[in-house]
C-alpha positions as CSV (number, residue, x, y, z in Angstrom):
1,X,29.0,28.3,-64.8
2,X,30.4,27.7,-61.2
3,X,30.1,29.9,-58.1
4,X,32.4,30.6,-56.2
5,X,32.9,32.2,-52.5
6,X,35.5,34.9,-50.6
7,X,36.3,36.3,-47.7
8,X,36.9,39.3,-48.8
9,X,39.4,42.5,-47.0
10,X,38.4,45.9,-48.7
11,X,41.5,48.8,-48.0
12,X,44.2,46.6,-48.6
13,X,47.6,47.6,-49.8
14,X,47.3,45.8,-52.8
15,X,45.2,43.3,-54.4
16,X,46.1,39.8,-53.5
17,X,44.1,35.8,-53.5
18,X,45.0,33.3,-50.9
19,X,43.6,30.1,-48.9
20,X,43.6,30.9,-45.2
21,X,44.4,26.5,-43.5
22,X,40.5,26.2,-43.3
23,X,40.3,25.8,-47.4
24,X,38.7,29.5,-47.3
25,X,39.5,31.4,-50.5
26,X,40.3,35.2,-49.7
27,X,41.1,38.3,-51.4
28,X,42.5,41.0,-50.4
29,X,41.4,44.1,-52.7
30,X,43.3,47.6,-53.0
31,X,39.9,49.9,-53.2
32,X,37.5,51.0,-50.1
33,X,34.2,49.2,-49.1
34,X,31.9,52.4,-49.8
35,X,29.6,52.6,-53.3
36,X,30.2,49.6,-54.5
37,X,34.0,50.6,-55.8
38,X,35.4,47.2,-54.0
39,X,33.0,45.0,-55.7
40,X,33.5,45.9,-59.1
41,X,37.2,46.2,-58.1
42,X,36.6,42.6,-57.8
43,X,34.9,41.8,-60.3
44,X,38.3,43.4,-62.1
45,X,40.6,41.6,-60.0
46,X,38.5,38.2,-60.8
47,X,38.6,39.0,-64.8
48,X,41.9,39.4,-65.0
49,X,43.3,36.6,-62.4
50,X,40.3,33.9,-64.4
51,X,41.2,35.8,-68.1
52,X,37.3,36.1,-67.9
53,X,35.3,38.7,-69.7
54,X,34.0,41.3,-66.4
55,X,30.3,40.0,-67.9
56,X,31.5,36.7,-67.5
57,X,31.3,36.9,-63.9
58,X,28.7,38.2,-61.3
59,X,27.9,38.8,-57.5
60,X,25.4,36.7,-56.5
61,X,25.4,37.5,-52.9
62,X,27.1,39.6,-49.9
63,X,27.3,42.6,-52.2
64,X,27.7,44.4,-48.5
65,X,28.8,41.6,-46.5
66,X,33.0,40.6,-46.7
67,X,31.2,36.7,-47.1
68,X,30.7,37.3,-51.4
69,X,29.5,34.9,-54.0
70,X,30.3,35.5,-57.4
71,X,29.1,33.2,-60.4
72,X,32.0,32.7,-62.8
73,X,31.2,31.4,-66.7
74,X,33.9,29.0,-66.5
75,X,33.4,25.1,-66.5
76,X,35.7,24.7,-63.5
77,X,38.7,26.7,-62.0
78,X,42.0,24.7,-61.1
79,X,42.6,27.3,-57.8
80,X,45.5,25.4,-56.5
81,X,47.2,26.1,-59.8
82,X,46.4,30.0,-59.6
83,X,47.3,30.3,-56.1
84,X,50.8,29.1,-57.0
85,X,51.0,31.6,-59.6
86,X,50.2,34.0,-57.9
């Protein structure tokens, strides 16, 4: 199990991951910041980017903050490779 932290940008025109020249890990994410649709739009987004089960992952914190924690049930996660296949 790791965890794992975002800046995250709700209302975007499509759902994107990226590294901003600080090391931060971003998403962008295609679904608005109101009842919780751009969390578990994230929680989608993570799934399918990590080929995790959605109950293989969880928001730890910042559930309304754009600063999120998610725990993943993965070992580790090679993100330089996924950000090149992006």
């Amino acid at each position: 199990m790791i965890k794992v932290a975002f800046l995250v940008k709700p209302n975007a025109k499509s759902s994107a991951i990226g590294r901003s020249e600080e090391g931060q890990l971003w998403i962008r994410i295609a679904a608005p910041a109101t009842e919780g649709k751009a969390n578990l739009a994230l929680i989608l987004f993570l799934s399918k980017l990590l080929s995790v089960p959605k109950s293989g992952i969880e928001l730890v914190s910042g559930a309304s903050s754009r600063f999120k924690t998610f725990s993943v049930d993965l070992a580790e996660v090679d993100w330089d490779s996924i950000l090149e296949n992006k």
